[in-house]
C-alpha positions as CSV (number, residue, x, y, z in Angstrom):
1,X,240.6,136.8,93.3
2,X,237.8,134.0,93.8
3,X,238.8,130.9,91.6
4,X,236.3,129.0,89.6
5,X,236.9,125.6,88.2
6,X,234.4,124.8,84.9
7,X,235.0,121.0,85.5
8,X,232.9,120.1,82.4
9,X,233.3,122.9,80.5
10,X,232.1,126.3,80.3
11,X,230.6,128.0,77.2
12,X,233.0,130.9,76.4
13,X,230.1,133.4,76.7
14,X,229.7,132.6,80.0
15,X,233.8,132.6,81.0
16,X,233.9,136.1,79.8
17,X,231.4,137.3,81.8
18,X,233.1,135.5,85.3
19,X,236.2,137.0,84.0
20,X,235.0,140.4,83.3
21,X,233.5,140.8,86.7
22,X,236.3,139.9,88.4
23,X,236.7,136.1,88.7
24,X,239.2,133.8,87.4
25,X,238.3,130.9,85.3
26,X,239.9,127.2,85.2
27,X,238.2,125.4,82.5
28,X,240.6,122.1,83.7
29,X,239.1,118.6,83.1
30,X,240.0,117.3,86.3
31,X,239.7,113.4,87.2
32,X,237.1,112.7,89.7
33,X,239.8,111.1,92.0
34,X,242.0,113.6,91.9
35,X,239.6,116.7,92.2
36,X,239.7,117.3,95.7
37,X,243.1,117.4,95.7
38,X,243.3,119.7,93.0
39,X,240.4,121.8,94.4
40,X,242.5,122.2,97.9
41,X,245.7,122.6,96.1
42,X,244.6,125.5,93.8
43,X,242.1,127.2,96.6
44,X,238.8,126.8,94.6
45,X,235.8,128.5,95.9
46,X,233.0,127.6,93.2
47,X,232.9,124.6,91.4
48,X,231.1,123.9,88.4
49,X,229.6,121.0,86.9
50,X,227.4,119.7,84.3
51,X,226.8,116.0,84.7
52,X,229.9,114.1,84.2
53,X,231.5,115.2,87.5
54,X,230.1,113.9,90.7
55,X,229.9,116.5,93.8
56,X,229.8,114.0,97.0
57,X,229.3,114.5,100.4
58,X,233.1,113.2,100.7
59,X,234.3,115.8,98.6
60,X,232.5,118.3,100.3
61,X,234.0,117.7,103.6
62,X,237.3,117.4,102.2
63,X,237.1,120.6,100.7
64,X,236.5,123.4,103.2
65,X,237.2,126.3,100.7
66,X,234.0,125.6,98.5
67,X,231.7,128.3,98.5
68,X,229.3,127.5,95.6
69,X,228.8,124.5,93.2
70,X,227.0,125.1,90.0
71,X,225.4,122.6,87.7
72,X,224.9,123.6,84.0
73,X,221.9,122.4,83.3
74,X,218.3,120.5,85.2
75,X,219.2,117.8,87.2
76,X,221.0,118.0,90.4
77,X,221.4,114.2,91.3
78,X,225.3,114.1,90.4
79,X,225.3,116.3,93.7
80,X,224.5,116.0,97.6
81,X,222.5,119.1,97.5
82,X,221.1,118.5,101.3
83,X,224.6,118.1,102.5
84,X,226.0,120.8,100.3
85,X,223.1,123.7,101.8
86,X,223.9,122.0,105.1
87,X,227.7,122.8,105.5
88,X,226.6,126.5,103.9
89,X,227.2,126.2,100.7
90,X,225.4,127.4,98.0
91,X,224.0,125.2,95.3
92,X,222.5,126.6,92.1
93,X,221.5,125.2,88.6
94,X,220.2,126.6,85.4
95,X,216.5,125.4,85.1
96,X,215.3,127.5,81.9
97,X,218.0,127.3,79.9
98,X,218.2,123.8,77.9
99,X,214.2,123.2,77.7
100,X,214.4,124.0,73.6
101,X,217.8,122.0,73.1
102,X,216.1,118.8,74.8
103,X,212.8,119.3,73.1
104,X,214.4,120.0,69.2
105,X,216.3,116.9,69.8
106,X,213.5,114.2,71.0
107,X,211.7,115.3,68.0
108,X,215.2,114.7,66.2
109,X,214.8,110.5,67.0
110,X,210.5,111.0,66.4
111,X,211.2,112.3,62.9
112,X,213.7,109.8,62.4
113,X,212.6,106.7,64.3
114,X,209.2,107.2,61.7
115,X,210.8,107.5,58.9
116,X,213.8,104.8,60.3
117,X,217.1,107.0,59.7
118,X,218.7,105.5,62.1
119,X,218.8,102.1,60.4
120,X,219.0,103.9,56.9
121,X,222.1,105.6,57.3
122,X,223.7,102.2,59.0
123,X,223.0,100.1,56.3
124,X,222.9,102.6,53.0
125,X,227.0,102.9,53.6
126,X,227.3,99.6,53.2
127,X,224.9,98.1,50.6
128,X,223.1,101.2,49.6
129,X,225.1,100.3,46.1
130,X,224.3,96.9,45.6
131,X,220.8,96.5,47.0
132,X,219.2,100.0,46.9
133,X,215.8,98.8,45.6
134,X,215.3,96.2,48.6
135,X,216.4,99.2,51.0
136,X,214.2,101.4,49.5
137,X,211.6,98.8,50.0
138,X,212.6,97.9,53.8
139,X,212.4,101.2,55.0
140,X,209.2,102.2,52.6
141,X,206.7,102.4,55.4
142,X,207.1,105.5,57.3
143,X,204.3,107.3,59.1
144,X,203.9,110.8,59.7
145,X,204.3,112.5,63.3
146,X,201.3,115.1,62.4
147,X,197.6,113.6,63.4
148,X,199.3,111.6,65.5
149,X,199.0,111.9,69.9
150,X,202.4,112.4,72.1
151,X,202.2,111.9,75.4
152,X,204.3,113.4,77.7
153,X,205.2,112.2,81.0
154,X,207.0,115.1,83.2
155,X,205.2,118.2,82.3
156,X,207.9,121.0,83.7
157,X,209.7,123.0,81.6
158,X,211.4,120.2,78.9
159,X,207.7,118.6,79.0
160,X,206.4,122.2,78.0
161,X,208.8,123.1,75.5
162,X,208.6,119.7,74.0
163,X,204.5,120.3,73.8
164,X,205.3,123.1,72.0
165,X,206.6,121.6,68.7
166,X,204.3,118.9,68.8
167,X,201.5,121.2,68.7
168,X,202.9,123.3,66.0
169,X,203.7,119.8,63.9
170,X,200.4,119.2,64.1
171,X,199.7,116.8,66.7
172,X,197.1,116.2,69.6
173,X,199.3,116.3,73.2
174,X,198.0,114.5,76.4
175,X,200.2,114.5,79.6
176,X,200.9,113.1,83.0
177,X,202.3,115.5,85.9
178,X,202.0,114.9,89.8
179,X,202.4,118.6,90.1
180,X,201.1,120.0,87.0
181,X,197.5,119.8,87.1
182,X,197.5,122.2,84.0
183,X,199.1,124.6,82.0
184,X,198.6,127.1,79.3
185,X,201.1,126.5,76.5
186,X,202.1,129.0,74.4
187,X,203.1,128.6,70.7
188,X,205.5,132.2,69.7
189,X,205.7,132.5,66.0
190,X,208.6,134.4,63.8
191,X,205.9,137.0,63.2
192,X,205.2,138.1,66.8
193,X,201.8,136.3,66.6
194,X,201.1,134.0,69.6
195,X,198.0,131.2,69.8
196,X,197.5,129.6,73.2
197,X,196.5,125.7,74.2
198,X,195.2,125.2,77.4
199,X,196.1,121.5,78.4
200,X,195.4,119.3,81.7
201,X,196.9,116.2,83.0
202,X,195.6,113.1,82.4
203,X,196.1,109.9,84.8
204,X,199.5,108.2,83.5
205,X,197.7,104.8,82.3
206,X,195.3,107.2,80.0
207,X,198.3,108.8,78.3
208,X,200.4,105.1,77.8
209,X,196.6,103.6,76.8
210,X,195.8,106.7,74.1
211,X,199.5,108.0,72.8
212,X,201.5,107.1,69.4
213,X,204.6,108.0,71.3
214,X,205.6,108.2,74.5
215,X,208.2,110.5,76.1
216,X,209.9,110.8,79.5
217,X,210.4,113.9,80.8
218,X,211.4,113.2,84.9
219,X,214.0,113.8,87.3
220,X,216.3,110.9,88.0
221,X,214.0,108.3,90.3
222,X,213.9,105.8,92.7
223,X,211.4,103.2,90.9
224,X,211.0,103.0,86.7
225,X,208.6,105.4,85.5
226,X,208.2,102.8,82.2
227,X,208.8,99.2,82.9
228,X,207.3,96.1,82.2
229,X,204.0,97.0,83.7
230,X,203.6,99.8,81.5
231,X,204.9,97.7,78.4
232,X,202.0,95.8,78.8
233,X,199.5,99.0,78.8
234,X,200.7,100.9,76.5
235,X,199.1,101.3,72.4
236,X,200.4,98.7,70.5
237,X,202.9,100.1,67.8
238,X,204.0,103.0,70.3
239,X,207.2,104.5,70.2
240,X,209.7,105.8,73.4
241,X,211.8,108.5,73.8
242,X,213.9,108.9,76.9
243,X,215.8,111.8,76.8
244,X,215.6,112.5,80.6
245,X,217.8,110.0,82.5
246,X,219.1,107.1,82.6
247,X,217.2,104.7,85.3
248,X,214.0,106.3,84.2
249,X,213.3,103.2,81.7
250,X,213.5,99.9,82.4
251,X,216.3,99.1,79.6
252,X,215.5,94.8,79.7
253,X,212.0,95.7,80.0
254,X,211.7,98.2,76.6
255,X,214.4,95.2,74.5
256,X,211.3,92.9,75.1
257,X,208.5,95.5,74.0
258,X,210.6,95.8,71.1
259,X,211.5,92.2,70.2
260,X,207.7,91.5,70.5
261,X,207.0,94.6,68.3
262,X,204.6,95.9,71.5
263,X,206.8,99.0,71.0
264,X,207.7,100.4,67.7
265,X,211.0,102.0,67.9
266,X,212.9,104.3,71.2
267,X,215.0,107.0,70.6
268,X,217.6,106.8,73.6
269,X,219.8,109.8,74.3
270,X,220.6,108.4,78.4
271,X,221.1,105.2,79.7
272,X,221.1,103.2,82.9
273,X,224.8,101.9,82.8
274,X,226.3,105.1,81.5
275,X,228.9,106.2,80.5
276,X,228.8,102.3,78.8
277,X,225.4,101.8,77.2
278,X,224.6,97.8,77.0
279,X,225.1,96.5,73.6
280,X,221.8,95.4,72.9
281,X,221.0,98.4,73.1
282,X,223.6,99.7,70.9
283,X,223.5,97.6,68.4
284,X,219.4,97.0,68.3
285,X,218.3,98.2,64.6
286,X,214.2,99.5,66.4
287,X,217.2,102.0,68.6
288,X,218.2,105.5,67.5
289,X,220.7,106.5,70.0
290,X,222.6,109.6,70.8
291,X,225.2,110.1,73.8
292,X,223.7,112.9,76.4
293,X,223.6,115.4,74.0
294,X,220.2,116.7,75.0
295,X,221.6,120.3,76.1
296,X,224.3,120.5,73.6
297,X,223.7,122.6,71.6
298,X,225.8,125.8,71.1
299,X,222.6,128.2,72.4
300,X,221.5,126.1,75.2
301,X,225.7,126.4,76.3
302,X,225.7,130.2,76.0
303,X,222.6,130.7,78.0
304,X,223.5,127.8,81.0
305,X,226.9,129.7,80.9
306,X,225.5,133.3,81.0
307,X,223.0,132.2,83.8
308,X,225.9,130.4,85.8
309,X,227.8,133.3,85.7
310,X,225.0,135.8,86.5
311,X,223.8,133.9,89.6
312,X,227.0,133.3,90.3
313,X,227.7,137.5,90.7
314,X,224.7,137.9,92.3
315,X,225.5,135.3,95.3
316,X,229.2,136.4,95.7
317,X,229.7,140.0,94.6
């Protein structure tokens, strides 16, 4: 019986499938120093992912059973994909299924940076007794998200899905894709009634020059896709979302935009020095933050489970 090990986790949907068509499961937390051992010792043939666990060209080559390694969920750079394909291997990854998760939860820190909840429910536990009226003033000038332009850097499928809800909010969306030199996006309704947006990429300094808020959606890079250059071009006021990676924002560079109110707020769900966020950035009141939760949610789990284990049947049954 091949032997899978769900290093990160595995949504149970997605176990039951393995299971039922044959496999066996591990859903082990296994420390990175001690997986190939354990991976040798226990005669693992797939190995699964999300992005916790590192899958090095080291452990590769000390591990001559693996077959496949999976990643639940987009990005691939916890892996040596080159290496992996080059010793045979197959490497897979589940694309589609957390677009919606990612998307719901940037507009989670826009309809709270706006409105400044994430300062509000820091301070209202502790003086929202004794000095409610000066709260109420403080955090008295919201702005609403409809009218208002997002741009969208990355235009793939979290760029898309992320278009989506801004368009049905109410707001005008410009982007900036490489690749994607347009795209018709499509707006489903409960009803079964559809309306259609045709959109097409703008140049990058167009979208920092002409947007309200800014977010990243990119794989992880070599250079900063925001950084002090485009601080310095972006609207005055604007907000950032990075719910991409970490390494994708220049961290010092956005602390400045915000002490010198160039940018407005940032709604941070990755970071550059991960899994230990700097404190500044922790602790910064313009900050919402979340920790990597983009994909967590229990629906985007079940579908990056049942795709794992589909591809997964396909490739070795």
């Amino acid at each position: 019986m091949t032997k899978i090990l769900a290093n990160d986790g595995i949504s149970k949907a997605g176990q039951k499938a393995l299971e039922e068509a044959g496999f066996e499961v591990l859903t082990t937390k296994v420390a990175q120093e001690q997986l190939a051992n354990f991976i040798n010792e226990n005669n693992i043939e797939v190995l699964l992912v999300r992005s916790a666990t590192k899958v090095r060209k080291e452990l590769i080559e000390a591990c001559k059973n693996l077959k496949l390694i999976g990643r639940g969920g987009v990005g691939m750079d916890n892996i040596d994909v080159g290496y992996a394909k080059s010793k045979g291997l197959h490497v897979i990854n589940t694309p589609a299924a957390s677009s919606e998760s990612v998307a719901e939860l940037v507009f989670a820190h826009l309809f709270g940076g706006v409105r400044f909840l994430h300062d509000s429910n820091r301070n209202m536990p502790l003086e929202g007794d004794s000095r409610f009226k000066e709260l109420k003033k403080s955090y008295g000038a919201g702005t609403e998200l409809r009218g208002k332009t997002l741009g969208i850097i990355g235009f793939g499928r979290i760029g898309q899905a992320t278009a989506k809800i801004a368009l049905g909010v109410g707001m005008r969306v410009m982007y900036h894709d490489l690749y994607v030199s347009e795209a018709t996006i499509e707006l489903t309704f409960y009803d079964g009634r559809t309306m259609e947006f045709e959109l097409k990429s703008e140049p990058k300094e167009t979208v920092l020059k002409n947007s309200d808020f800014i977010t990243v959606h990119v794989p992880a890079q070599k250079d900063y896709v925001l950084g002090k250059k485009e601080f310095e071009i972006i609207k005055p006021g604007a907000a950032i979302i990075n719910a991409a990676r970490g390494g994708v924002v220049d961290e010092i560079a956005l602390v400045e935009a915000l002490e010198k109110e160039r940018v407005s707020f940032a709604g941070l769900d990755v970071f550059e020095s991960e899994p230990r966020p700097e404190v500044q950035l922790l602790m910064h009141p313009k900050v919402s933050l979340t920790p990597h939760i983009g994909a967590a949610t229990s629906e985007a789990q079940d579908r990056i489970g049942l795709e794992l284990a589909s591809q997964i049947i396909k490739l070795l049954k």
